[in-house]
C-alpha positions as CSV (number, residue, x, y, z in Angstrom):
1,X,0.0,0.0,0.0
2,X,1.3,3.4,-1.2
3,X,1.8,5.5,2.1
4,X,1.3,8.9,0.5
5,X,-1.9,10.2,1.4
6,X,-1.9,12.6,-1.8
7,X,-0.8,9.6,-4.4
8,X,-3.9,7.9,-2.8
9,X,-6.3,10.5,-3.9
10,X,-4.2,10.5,-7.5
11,X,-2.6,13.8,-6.6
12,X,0.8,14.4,-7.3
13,X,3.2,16.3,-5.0
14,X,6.0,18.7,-6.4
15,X,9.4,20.3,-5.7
16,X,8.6,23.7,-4.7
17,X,10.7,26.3,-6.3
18,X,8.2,29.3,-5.3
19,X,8.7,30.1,-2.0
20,X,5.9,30.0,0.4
21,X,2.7,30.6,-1.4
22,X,-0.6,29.5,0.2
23,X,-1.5,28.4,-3.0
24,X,1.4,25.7,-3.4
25,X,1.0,24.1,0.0
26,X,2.9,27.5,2.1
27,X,5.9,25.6,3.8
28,X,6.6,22.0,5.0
29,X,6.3,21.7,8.9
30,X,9.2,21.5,11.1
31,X,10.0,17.8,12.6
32,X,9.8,19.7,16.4
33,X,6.4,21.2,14.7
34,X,4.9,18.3,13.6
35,X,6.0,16.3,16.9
36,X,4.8,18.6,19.3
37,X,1.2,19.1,17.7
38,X,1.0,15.4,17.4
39,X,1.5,15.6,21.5
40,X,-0.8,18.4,21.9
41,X,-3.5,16.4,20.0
42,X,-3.5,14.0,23.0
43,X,-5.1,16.0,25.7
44,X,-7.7,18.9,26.4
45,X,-7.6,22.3,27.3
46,X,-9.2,25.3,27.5
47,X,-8.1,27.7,24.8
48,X,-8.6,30.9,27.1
49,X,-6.1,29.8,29.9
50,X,-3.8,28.5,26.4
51,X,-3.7,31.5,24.5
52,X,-3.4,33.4,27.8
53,X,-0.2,31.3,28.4
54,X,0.6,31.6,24.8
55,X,0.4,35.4,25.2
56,X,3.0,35.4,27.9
57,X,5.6,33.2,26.0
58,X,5.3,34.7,22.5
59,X,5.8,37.8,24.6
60,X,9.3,36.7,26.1
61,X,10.2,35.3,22.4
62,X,9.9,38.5,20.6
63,X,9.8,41.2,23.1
64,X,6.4,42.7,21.6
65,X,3.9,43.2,24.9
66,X,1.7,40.3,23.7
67,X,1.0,38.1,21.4
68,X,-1.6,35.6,19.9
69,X,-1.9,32.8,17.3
70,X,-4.8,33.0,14.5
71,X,-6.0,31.1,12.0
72,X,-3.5,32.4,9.2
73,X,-2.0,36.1,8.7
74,X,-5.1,37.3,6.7
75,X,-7.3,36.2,9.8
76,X,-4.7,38.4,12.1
77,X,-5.9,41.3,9.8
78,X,-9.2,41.1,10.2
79,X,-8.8,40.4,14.0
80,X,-6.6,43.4,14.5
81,X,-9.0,45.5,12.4
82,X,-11.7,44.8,14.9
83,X,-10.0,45.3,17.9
84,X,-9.5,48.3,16.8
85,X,-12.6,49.3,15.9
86,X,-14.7,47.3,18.5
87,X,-12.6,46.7,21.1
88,X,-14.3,43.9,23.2
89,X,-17.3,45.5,23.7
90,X,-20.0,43.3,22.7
91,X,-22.9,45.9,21.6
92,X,-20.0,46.8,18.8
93,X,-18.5,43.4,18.7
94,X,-22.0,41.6,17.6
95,X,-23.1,44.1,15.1
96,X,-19.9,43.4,12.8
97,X,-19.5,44.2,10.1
98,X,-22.3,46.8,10.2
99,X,-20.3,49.3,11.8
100,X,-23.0,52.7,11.2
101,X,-22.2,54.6,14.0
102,X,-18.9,53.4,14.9
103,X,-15.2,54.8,14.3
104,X,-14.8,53.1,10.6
105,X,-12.8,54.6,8.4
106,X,-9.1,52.8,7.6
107,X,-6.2,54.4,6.2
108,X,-3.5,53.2,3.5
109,X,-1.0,54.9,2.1
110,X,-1.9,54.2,-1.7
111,X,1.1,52.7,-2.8
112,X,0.9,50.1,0.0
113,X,-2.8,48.3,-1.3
114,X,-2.8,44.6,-1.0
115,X,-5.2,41.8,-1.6
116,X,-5.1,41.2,1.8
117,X,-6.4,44.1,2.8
118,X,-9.9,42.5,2.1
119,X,-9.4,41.2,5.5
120,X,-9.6,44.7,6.7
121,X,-13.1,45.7,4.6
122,X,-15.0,42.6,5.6
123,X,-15.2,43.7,9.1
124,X,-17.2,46.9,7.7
125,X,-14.1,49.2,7.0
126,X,-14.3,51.8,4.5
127,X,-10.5,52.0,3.2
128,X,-8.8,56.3,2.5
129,X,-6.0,56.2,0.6
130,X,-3.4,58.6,0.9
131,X,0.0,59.2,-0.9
132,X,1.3,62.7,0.9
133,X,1.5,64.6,4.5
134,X,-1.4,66.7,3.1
135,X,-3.5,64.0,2.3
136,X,-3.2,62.0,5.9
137,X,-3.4,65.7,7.6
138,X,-6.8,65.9,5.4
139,X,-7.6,62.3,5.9
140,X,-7.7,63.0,9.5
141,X,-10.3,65.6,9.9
142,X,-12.7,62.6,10.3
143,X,-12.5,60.2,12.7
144,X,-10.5,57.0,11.8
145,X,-10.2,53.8,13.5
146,X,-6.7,52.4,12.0
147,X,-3.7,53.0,9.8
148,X,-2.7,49.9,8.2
149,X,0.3,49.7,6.4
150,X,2.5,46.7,4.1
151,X,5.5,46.0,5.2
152,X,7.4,45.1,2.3
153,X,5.8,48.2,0.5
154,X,6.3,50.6,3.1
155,X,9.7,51.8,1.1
156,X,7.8,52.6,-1.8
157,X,5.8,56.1,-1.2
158,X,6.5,59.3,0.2
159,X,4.6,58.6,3.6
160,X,7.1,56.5,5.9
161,X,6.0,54.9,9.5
162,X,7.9,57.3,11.2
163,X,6.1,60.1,10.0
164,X,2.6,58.0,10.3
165,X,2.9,57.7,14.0
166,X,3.9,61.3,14.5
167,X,0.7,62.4,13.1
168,X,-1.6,59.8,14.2
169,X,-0.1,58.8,17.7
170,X,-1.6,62.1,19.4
171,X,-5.2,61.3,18.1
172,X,-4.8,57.7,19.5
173,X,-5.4,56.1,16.3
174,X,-3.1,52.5,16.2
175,X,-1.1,51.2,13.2
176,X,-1.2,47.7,11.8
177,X,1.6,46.5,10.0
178,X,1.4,43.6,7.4
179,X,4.1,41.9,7.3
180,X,3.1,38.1,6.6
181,X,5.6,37.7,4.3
182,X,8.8,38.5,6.4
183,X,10.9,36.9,8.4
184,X,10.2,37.1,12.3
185,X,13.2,39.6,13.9
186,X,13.7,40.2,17.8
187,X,12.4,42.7,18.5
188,X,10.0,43.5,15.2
189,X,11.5,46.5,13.7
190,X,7.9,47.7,12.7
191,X,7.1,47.9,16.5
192,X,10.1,49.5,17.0
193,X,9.4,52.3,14.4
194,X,5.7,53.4,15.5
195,X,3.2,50.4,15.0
196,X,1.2,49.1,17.6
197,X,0.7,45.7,16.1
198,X,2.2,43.6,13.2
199,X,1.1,40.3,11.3
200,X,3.3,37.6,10.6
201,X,2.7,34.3,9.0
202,X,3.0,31.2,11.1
203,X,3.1,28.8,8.1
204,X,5.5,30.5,5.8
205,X,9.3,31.3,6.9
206,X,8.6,29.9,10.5
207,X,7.6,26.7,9.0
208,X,5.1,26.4,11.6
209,X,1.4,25.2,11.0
210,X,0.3,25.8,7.2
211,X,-2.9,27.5,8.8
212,X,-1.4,29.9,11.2
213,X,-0.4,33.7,11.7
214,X,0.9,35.6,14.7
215,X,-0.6,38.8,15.9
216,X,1.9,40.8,17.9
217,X,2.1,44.3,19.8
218,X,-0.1,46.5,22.5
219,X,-1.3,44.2,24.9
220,X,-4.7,46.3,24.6
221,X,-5.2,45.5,21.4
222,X,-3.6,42.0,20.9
223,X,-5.9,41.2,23.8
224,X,-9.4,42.6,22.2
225,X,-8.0,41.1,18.9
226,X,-8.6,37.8,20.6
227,X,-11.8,38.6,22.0
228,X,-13.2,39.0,18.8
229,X,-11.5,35.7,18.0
230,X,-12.5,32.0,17.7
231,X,-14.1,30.1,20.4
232,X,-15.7,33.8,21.2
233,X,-19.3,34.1,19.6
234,X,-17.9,37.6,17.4
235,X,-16.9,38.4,14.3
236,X,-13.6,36.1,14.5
237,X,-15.8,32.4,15.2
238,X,-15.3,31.1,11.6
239,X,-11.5,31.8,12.2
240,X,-10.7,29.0,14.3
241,X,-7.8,28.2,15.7
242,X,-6.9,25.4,17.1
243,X,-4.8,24.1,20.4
244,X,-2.4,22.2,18.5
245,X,-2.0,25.4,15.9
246,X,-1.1,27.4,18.9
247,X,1.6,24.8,20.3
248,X,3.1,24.4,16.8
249,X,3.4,28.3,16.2
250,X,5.2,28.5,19.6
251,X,7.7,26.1,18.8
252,X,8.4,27.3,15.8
253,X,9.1,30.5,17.0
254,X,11.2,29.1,20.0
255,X,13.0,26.7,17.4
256,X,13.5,30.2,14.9
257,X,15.0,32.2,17.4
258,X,16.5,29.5,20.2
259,X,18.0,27.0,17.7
260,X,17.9,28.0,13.9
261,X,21.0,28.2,12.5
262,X,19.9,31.1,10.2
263,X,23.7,31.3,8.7
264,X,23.8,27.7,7.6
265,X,20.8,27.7,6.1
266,X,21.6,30.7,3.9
267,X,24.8,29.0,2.9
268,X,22.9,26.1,1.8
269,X,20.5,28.1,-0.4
270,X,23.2,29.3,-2.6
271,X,24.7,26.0,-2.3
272,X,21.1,24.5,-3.9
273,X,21.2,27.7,-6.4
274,X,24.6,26.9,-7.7
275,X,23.9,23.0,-8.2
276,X,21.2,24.2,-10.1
277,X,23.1,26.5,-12.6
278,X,25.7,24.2,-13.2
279,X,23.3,22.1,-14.7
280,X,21.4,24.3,-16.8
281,X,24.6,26.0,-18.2
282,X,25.2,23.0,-19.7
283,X,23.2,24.1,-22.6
284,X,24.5,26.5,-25.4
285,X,22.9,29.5,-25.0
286,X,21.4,29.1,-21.5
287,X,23.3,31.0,-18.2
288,X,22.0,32.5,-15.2
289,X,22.7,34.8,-12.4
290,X,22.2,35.6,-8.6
291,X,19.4,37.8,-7.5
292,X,20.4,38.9,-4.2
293,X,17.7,40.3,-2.1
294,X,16.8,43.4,-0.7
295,X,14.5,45.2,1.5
296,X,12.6,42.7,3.8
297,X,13.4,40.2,1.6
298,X,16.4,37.3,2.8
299,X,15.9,34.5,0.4
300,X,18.1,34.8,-3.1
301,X,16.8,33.9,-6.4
302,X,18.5,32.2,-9.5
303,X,17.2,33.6,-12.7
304,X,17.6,31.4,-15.4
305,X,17.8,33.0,-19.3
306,X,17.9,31.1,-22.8
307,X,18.6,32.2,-26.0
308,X,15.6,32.7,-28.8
309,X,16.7,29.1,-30.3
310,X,14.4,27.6,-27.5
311,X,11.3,27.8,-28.8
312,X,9.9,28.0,-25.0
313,X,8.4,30.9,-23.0
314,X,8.7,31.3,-19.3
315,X,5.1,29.7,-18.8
316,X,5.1,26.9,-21.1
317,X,8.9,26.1,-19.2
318,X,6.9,26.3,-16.1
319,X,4.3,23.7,-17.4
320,X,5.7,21.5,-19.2
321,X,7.9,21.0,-15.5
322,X,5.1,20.6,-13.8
323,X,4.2,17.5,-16.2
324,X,8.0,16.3,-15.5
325,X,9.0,13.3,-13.6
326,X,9.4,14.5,-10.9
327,X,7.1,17.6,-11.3
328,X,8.8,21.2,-10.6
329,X,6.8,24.0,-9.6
330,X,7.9,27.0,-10.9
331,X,7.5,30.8,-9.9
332,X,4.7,32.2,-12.7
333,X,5.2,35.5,-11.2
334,X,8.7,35.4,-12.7
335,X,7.7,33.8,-15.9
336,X,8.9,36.3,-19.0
337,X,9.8,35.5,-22.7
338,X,13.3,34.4,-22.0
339,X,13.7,33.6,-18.1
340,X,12.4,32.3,-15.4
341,X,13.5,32.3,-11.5
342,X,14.0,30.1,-8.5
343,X,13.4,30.0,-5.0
344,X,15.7,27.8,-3.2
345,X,13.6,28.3,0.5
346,X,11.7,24.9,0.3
347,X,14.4,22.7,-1.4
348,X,14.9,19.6,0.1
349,X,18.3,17.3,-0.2
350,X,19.3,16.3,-3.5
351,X,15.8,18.0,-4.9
352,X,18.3,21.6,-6.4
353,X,20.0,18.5,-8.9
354,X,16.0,17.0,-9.8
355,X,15.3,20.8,-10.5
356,X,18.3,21.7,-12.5
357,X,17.7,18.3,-14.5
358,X,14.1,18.7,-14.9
359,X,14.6,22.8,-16.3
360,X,17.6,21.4,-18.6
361,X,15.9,18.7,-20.1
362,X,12.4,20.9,-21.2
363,X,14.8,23.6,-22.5
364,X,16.9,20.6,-23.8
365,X,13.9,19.5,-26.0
366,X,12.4,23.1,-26.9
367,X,15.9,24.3,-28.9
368,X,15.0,24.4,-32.4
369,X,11.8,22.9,-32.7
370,X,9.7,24.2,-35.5
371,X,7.6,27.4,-34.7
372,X,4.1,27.3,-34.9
373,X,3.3,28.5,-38.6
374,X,0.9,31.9,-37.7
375,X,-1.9,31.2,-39.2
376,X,-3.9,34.5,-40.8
377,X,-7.3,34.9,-39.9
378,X,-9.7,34.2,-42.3
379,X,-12.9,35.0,-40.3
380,X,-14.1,38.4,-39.8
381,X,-15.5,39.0,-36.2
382,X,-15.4,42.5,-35.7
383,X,-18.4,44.3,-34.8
384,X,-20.9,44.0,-31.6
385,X,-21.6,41.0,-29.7
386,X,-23.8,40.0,-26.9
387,X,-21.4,37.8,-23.9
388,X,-22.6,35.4,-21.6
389,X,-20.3,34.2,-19.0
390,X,-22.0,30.7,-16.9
391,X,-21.1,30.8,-13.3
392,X,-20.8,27.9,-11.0
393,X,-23.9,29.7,-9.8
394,X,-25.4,32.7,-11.9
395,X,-24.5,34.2,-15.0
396,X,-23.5,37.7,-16.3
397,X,-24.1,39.4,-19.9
398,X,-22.0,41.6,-21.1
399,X,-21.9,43.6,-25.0
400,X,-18.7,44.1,-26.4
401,X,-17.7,46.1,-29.4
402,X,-14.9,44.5,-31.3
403,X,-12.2,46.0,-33.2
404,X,-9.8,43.3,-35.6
405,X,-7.0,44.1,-37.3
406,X,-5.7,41.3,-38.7
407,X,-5.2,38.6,-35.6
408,X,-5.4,41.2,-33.4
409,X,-8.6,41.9,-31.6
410,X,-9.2,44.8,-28.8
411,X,-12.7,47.1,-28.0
412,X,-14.7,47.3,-25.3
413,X,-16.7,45.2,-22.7
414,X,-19.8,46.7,-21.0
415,X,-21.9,44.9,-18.2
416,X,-23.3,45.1,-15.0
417,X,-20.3,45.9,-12.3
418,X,-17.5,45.1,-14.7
419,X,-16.7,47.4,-17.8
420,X,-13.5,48.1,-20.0
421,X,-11.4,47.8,-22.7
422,X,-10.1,44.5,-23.5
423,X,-7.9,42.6,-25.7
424,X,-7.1,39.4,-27.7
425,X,-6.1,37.2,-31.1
426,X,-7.8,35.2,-33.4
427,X,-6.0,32.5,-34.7
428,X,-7.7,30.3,-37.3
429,X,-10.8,29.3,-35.4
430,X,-9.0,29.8,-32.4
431,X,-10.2,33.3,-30.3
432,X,-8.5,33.9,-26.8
433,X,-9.1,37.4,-25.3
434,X,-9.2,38.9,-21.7
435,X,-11.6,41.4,-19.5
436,X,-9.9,43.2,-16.7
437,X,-10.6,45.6,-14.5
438,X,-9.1,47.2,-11.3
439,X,-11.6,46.4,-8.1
440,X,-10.1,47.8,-4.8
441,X,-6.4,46.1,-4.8
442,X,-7.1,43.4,-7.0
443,X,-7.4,43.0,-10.5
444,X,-10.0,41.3,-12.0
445,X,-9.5,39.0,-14.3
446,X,-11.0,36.8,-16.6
447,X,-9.3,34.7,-19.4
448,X,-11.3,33.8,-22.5
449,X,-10.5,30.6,-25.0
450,X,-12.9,28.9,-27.6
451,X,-14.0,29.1,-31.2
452,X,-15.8,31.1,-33.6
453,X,-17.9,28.7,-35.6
454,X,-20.9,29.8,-37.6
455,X,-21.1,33.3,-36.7
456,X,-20.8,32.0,-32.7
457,X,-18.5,31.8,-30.5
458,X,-18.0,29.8,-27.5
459,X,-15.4,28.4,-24.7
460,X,-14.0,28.3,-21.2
461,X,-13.3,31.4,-19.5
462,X,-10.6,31.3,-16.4
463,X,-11.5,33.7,-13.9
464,X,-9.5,35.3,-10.8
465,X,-7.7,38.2,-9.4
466,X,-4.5,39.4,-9.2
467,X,-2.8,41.9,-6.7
468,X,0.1,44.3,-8.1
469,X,2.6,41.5,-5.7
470,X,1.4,38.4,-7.5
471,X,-0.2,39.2,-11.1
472,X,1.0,35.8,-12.6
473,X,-1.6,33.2,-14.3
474,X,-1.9,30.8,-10.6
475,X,-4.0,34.3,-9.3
476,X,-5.2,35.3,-12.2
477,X,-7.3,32.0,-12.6
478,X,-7.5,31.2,-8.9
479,X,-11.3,31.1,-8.8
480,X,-12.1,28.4,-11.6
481,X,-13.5,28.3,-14.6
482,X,-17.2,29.3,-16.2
483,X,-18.4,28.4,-19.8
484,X,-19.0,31.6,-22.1
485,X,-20.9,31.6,-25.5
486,X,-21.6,34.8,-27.1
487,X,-23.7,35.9,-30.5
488,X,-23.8,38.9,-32.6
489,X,-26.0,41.8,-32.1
């Protein structure tokens, strides 16, 4: 009998050369991790007197005033947002997210939007942008509840988290820092610099449960954060956490700062990253080179480049590995015409020689093959058309006007809550074309393929929504597919 629980449901794992994306799986647990939930899934206790405890210790580990564990980093935002608008006071606490009459209003510098920052508008939040000392002076004629900022943007913008807190710290108004995607320091240098609490991610560089964030900071706050929380009746019940999430988060972070050997496993990244060039530079025409990191970033990056004589983009590299034996999962962030890059945080040993093999051997059989003859279209489709995308539940119409020059199609989309211009090509028979649409922080997107047959056309459409951080295909088709048919008008 095949022990893997994946191969048993005909799922096959990967070699991860994307970092920690939720989307991939985040990171593979720590043995300590996975030994000491397996222990605390022996015996009962009461999660108050727990996180309470839990509190104390994540306290002495990273010298914030408190500290809880939540149900992921997103979770952590919406829990901080809440604390901070409802405290624990259960006349506000129950009515969330209807928050007429309350303190709601949060603001973001605008160069620091996230996805994420859905986590903060579900709890009833209207979100002010700002980008300038005027604007927050302005912004802060009315009442606001928060400030929340992203850490790994925070560089980016004129406002810095210095000049935040001067200007909100006298009104009382906290700061929440996102910084999920950073590795844990002692003590956090956002705390130090103004904010009064900051996310991190339990199951990404800790390594800790896949399903687990840390909330650290003011006591006050961290405190009404976890009244709002799972097992409480509030807001924060479908975010549950559970006692063996909260026993692997804390030794993770006790095994991060009391017995990680950070230096060592640096080394061995580049170690990983250099097995893997040496392999792929095999080829004619194929090198690569270091990307060192910067900012809140720690982990380097190989990008790899080839030569026009592979007839091979970026994503069809990255899919045809992920059909290799073994499969290689590979950064479509990163994906361009000629390169591609690699992560080296979740390699395993011997799995930097499997990827440099695996890369070498698609690139191997992609130099000069044949291209794909264009073909020219011989079907006229511009002109207006009526759009109707099939939902897993519900549908949408939309009327587009289309514009073809030659294969190359472009107009404009009209419907109910989503209009714009789009794009496309007709290729034979062959029509793809994309809608997409800025929507808060995210980008709406949705990705059309089919045919035009008979003065009809008709397909799959991918739909999703990608954030300015991760605007590759994995987001931009991360909600499924729908079925689309459309006639003309």
């Amino acid at each position: 009998m095949n022990a893997n629980p994946y191969l048993l449901l005909g799922v096959r794992p990967f070699i991860n050369c994307c970092s920690v994306r939720t989307m991939h799986g985040g990171s593979l647990m720590l043995p300590q991790v996975r030994d000491a939930m397996a222990e605390a899934s022996r015996h009962f206790v009461n999660l108050d007197e727990l996180m309470e405890a839990a509190g104390r210790r994540l306290a002495e580990l990273t010298r914030a005033e408190w500290g809880i564990v939540t149900c992921g980093s997103a979770a952590a935002v919406a829990l901080g947002t809440a604390a901070c608008v409802a405290g624990n006071d259960p006349v506000k606490m129950l009515r969330l997210p209807f928050t007429d009459g309350m303190v709601n209003r949060v603001i973001i510098p605008k160069a620091q939007r996230f996805a994420y920052d859905q986590a903060v508008r579900m709890t009833g939040c209207e979100i002010v942008e700002v980008e300038t000392c005027e604007d927050l002076d302005k912004a802060l004629c009315e009442p606001a509840a928060m400030v929340v900022l992203l850490g790994k943007q925070e560089h980016s913008g004129s406002l810095r988290l210095e000049q935040i807190a001067e200007m909100v710290k006298p009104r009382g108004i906290p700061i929440m820092v996102d910084a999920a995607s950073e590795h844990l320091e002692r003590p956090s240098p956002w705390l130090v610099r103004g904010a009064d609490l900051v996310v991190y991610s339990g199951g990404k560089f800790l390594r800790g449960p896949q399903t687990s964030g840390l909330l650290l900071g003011s006591r006050r706050l961290v405190q009404a954060a976890w009244a709002n929380a799972s097992p409480h009746q509030a807001l924060g019940r479908p975010m549950k956490v559970s006692k063996e999430d909260i026993v692997g988060v804390l030794t993770a972070v006790e095994h991060w700062f009391e017995d990680r050997d950070h230096t060592a496993e640096r080394q061995k990244w580049y170690d990983d990253l250099d097995v893997i060039a040496v392999r792929v530079g095999q080829l004619p025409g194929v090198g690569s080179e270091i990307i060192e990191p910067v900012g809140v970033d720690r982990v380097p990056r190989l990008r790899i480049t080839w030569d026009p004589q592979y007839r091979i983009d970026g994503l069809e590299l990255r899919r045809r590995a992920l059909d290799a034996q073994p499969r290689v999962m590979l950064d479509d962030n990163s994906a361009a015409e000629t390169s591609i890059a690699i992560d080296p945080f979740q390699l395993g040993p011997g799995e930097a020689a499997q990827v440099g093999d695996v890369v070498a051997r698609v690139l191997h059989a992609a130099r000069g093959a044949r291209p794909v003859p264009s073909a020219s279209p011989a079907l006229d489709i511009a002109g207006n058309w009526q759009l109707r995308v099939d939902f897993l539940q519900g549908s949408r119409v939309h009327r587009l006007k289309i514009e073809q020059r030659g294969a190359e199609l472009s107009g404009y989309q009209r419907s109910a809550l989503f209009e714009g211009p789009f794009n496309g090509k007709l290729t034979g028979e062959a029509v793809r074309f994309s809608f997409r649409q800025r929507y808060e922080a995210s980008t709406i997107s949705y990705l059309f393929e089919g045919t035009v047959r008979d003065g009809r056309m008709g397909g799959v459409v991918a739909l999703g929504a990608a954030s300015d951080q991760n605007a590759g295909i994995v987001n931009s088709s991360q909600f499924g597919t729908g079925c689309w048919q459309a006639s003309r008008v």
